[in-house]
KEKE-3310 file (N, C-alpha, C; in steps of 0.2 Angstrom, whole numbers, plus 5000, padded with zeros to 4 digits):
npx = (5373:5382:5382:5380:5394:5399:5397:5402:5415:5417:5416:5427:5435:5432:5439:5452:5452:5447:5449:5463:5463:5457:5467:5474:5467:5471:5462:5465:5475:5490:5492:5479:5475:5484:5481:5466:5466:5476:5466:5451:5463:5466:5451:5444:5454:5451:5435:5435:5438:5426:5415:5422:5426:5432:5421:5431:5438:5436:5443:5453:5452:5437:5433:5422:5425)
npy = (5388:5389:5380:5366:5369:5365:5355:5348:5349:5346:5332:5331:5330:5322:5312:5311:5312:5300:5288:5288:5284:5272:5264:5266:5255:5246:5241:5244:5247:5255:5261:5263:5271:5283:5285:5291:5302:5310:5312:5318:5331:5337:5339:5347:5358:5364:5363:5372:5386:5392:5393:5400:5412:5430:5445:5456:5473:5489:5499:5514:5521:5520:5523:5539:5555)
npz = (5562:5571:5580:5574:5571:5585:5590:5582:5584:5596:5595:5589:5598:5607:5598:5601:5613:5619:5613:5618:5631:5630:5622:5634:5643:5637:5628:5614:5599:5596:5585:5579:5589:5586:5572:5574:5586:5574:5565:5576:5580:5568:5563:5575:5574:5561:5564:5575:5576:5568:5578:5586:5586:5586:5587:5576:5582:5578:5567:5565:5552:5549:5558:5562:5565)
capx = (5380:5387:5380:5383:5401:5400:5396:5406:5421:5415:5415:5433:5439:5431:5441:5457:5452:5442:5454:5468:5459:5455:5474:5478:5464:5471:5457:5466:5480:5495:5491:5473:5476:5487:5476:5460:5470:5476:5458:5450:5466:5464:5444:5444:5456:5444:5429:5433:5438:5423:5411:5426:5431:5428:5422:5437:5438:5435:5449:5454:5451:5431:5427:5422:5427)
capy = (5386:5389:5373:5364:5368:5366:5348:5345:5353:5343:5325:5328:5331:5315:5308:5313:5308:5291:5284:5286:5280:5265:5264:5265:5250:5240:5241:5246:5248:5263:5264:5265:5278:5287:5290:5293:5308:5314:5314:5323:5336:5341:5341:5350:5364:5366:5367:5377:5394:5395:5395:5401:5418:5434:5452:5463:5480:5494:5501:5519:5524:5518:5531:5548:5560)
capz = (5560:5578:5586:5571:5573:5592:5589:5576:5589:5603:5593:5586:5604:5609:5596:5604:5619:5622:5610:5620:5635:5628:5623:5641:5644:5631:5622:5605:5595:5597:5578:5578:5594:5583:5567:5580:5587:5568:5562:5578:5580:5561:5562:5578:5571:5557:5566:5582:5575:5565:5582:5595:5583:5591:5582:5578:5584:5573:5564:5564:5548:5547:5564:5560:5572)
cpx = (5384:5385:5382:5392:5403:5400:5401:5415:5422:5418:5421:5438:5439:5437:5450:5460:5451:5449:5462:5465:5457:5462:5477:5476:5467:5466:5459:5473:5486:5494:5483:5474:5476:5482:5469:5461:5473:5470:5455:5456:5463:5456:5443:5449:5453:5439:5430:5435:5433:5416:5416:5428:5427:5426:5427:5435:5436:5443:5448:5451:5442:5430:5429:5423:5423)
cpy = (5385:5383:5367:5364:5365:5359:5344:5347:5348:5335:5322:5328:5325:5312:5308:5311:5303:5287:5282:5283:5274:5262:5261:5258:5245:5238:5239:5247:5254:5265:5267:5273:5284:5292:5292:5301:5312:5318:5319:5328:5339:5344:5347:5357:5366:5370:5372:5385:5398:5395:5398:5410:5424:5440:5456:5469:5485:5498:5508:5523:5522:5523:5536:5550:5568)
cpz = (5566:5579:5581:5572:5580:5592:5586:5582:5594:5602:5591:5593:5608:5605:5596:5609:5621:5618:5612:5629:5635:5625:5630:5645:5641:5628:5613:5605:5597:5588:5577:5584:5589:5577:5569:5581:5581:5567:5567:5579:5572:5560:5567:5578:5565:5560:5574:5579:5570:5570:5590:5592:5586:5584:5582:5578:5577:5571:5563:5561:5547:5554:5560:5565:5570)
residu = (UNK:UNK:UNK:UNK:UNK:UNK:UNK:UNK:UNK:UNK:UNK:UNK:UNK:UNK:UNK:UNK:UNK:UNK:UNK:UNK:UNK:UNK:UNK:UNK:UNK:UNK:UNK:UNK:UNK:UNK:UNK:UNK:UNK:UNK:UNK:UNK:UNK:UNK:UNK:UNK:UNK:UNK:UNK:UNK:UNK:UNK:UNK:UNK:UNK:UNK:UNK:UNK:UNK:UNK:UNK:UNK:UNK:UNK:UNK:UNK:UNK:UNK:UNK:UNK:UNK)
# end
């Protein structure tokens, strides 16, 4: 499931970045830029905190002393 995610993380960061680099080329549109960078920000808050989350600590009440 991580690498799966990591991929999926990776792809929508491309789609954030190439797109506006290609914007700066004249390649593309400031509209297509625009929904490019929607669709990778959105996908890439999705998939990054389900291979970037860490273990939380143990809470107080679950030690025995």
């Amino acid at each position: 499931m991580d690498k799966i995610a990591k991929v999926i993380s990776l792809i929508t960061l491309g789609l954030v970045v190439f797109p506006c680099l290609l914007y700066f080329l004249g390649a593309i549109e400031l509209d297509a830029v625009k929904w490019a960078a929607l669709a990778g920000t959105i996908g890439w808050f999705i998939s990054t905190p389900l291979w970037m989350s860490r273990k939380l600590p143990v809470d107080a009440n679950q030690v025995e002393i």
